[in-house]
FIDREN-664584 format. One line per 10 residues: for each residue x, z, y of N, C-alpha, C, O. Coordinates in nm, 3 decimals. Layout:
# residues N
X Z Y X Z Y X Z Y X Z Y  ...
***
This chain:
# residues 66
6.098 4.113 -3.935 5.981 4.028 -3.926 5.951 3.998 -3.779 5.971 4.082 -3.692  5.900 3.866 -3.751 5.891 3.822 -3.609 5.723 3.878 -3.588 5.628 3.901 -3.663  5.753 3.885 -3.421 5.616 3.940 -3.363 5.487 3.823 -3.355 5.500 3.715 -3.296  5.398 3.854 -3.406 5.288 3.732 -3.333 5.358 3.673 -3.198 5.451 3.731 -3.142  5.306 3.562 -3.157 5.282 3.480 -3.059 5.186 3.506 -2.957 5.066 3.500 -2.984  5.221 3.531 -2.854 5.078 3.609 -2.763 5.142 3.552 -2.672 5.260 3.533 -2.641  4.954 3.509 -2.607 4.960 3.450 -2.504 4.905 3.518 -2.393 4.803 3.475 -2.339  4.988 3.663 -2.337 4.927 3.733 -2.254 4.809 3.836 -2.344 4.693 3.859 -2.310  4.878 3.885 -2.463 4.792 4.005 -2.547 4.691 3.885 -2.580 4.576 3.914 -2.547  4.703 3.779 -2.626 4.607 3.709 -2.674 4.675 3.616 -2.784 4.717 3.506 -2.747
4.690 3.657 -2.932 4.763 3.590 -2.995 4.692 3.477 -3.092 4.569 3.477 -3.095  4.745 3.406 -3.150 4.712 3.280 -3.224 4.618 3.327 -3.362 4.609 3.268 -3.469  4.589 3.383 -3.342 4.501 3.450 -3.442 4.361 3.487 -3.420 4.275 3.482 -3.507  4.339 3.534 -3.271 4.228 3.569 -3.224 4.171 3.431 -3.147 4.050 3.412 -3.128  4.278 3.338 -3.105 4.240 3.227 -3.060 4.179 3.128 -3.140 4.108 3.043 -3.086  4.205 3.129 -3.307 4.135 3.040 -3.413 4.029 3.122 -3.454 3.929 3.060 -3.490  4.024 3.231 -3.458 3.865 3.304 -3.450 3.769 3.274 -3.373 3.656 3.237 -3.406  3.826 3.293 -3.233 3.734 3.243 -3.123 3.700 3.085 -3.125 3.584 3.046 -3.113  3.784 3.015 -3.137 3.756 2.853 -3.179 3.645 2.850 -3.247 3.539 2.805 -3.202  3.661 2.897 -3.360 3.617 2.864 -3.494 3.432 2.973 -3.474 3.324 2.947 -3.527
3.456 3.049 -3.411 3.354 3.046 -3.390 3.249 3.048 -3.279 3.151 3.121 -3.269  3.299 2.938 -3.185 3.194 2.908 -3.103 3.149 2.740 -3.138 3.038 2.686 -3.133  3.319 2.671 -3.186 3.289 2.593 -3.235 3.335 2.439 -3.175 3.310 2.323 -3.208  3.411 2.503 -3.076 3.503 2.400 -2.969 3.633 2.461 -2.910 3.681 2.573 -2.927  3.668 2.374 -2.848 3.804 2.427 -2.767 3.789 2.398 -2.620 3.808 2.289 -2.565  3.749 2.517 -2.561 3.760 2.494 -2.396 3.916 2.453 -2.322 4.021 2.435 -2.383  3.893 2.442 -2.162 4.005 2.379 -2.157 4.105 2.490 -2.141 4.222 2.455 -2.156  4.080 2.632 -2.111 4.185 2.770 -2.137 4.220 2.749 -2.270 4.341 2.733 -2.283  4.152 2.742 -2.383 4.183 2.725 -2.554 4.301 2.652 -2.590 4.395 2.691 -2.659  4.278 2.487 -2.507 4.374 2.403 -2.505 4.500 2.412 -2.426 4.600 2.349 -2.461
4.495 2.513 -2.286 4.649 2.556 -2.243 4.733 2.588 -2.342 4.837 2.543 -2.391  4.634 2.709 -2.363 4.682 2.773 -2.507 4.778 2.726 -2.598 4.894 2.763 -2.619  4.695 2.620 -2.661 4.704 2.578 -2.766 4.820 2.516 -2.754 4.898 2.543 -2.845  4.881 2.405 -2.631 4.974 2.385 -2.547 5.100 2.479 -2.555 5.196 2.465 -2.631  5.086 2.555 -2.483 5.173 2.646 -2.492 5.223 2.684 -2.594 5.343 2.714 -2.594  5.140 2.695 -2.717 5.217 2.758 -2.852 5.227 2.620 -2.904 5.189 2.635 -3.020  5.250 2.519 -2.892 5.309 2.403 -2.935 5.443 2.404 -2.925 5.531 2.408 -3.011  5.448 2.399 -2.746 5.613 2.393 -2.711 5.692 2.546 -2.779 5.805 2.527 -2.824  5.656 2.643 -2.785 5.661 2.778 -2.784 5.766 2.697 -2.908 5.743 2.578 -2.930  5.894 2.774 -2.997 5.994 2.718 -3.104 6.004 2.863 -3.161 6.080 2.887 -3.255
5.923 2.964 -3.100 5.958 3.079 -3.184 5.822 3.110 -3.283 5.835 3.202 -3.363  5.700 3.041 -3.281 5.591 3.057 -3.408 5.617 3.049 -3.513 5.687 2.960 -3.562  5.571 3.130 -3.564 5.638 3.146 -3.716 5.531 3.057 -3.870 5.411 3.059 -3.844  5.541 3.037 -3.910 5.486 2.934 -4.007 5.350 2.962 -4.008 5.282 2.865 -3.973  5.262 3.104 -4.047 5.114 3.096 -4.060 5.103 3.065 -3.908 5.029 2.967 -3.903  5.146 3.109 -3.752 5.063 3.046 -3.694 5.049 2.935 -3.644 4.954 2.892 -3.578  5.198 2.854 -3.696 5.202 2.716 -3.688 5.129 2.633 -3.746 5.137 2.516 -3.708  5.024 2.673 -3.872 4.923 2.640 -4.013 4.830 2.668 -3.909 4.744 2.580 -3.907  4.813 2.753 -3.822 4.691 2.778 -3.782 4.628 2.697 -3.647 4.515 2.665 -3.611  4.773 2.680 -3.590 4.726 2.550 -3.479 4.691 2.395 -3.530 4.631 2.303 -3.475
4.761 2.409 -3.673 4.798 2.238 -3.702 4.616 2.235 -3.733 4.544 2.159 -3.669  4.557 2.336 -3.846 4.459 2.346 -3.881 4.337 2.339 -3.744 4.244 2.262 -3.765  4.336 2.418 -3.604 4.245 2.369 -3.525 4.302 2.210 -3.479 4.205 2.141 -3.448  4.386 2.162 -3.472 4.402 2.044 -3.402 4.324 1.908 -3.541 4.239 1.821 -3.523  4.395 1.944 -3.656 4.253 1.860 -3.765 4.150 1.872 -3.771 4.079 1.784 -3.819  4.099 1.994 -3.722 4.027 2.001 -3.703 3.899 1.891 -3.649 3.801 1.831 -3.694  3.997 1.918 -3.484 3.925 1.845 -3.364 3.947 1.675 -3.410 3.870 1.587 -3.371  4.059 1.651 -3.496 4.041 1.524 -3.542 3.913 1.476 -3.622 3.883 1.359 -3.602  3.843 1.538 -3.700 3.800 1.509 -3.803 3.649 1.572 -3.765 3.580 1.612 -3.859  3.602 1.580 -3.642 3.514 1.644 -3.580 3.428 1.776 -3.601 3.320 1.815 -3.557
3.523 1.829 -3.690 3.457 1.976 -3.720 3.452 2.055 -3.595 3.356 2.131 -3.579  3.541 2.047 -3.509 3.547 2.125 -3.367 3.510 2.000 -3.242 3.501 1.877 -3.242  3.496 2.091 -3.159 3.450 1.977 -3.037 3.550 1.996 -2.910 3.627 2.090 -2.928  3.566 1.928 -2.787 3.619 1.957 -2.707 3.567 1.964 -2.609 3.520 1.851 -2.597  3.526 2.048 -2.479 3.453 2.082 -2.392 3.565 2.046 -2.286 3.677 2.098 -2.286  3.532 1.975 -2.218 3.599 1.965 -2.076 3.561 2.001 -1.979 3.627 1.985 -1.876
***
């Protein structure tokens, strides 16, 4: 089984928690979020879990803080 995705002990899991509950994506959120885009080793739930904040931000349930 493959390891979470961590971004510096900060994996894709704690990052859609934290999203989800402040309720935006700062612009550290979005490196992030970046990074595990290009990243080819995420494994399917946390690939569900980025696609899910990025519809998110489409569909204005999340906000983006610049």
């Amino acid at each position: 089984m493959q390891a979470p995705y961590q971004f510096r002990s900060f994996s894709i899991e704690e990052l859609f928690g934290q999203v989800w509950q402040t309720g935006s994506i700062n612009r550290q959120h979005q490196r992030r979020l970046k990074r595990a885009l290009l990243d080819r080793n995420m494994n399917p739930d946390e690939r569900a879990a980025v696609d899910r904040m990025l519809h998110a931000v489409r569909r204005g349930w999340l906000k983006l803080k610049r």
